[in-house]
DRENDO-776813 format. One record per atom (N, C-alpha, C): z, x, y. Coordinates in steps of 0.02 Angstrom, whole numbers, padded with zeros to 5 digits, always signed. Atoms other than C-alpha are relative to their C-alpha. Layout:
<atoms>
ZXY ...
</atoms>
This chain:
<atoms>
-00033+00050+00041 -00166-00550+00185 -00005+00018-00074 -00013-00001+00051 -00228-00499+00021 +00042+00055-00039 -00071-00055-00013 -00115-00332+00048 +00078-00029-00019 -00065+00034+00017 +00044-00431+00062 +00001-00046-00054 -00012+00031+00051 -00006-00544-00074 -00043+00010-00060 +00013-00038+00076 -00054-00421-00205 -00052-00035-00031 +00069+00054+00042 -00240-00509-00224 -00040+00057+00020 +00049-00021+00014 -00332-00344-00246 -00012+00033-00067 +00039+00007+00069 -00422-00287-00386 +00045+00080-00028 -00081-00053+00023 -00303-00144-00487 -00012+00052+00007 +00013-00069-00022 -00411+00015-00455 +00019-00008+00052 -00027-00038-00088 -00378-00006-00255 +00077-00034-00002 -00076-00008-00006 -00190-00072-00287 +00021+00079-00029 -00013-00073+00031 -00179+00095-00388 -00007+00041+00033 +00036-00046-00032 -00281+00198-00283 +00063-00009+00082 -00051+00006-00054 -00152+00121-00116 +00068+00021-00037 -00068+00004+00027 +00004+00138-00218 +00011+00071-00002 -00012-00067-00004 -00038+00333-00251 -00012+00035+00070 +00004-00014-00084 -00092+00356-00099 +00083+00005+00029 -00064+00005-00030 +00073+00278-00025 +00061+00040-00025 -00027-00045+00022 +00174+00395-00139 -00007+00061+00025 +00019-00062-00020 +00094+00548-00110 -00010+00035+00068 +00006-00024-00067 +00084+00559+00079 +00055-00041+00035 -00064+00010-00050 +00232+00529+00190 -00047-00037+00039 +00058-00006-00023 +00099+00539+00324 -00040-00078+00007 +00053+00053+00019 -00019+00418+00249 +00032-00083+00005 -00014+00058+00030 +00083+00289+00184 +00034-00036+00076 -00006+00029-00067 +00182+00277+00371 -00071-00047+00041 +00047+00007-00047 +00014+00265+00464 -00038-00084-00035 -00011+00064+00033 -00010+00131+00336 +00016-00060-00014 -00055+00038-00019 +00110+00042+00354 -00004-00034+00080 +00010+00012-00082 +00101+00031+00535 -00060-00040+00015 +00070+00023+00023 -00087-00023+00520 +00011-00065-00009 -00021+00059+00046 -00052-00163+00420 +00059-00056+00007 -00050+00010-00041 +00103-00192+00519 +00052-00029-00077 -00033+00003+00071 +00200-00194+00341 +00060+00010+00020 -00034-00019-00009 +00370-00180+00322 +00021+00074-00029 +00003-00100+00022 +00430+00026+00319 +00025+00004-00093 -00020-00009+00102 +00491-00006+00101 -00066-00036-00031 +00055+00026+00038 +00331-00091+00086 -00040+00044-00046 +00003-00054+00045 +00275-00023-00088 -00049-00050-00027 +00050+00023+00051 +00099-00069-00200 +00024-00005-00045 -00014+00017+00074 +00128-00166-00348 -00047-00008-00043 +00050-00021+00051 +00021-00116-00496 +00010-00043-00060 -00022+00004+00057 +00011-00221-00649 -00016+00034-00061 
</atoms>
């Protein structure tokens, strides 16, 4: 829940967001995990 509603603290939104960029891979398995939708993207403020 706090995934989908962008309530974590901004190093691990940062740290997920590059993550999810940087690995095809990652960010799928991720996704899936989390059962997210596949454009689901970390929002950083």
């Amino acid at each position: 829940k706090k995934i989908t509603e962008n309530q974590l603290s901004e190093p691990v939104k940062r740290m997920f967001k590059e993550s999810l960029e940087l690995s095809d891979k990652w960010a799928k398995n991720f996704r899936e995990f989390w059962n997210l939708p596949e454009d689901f993207k970390m929002e950083v403020d």
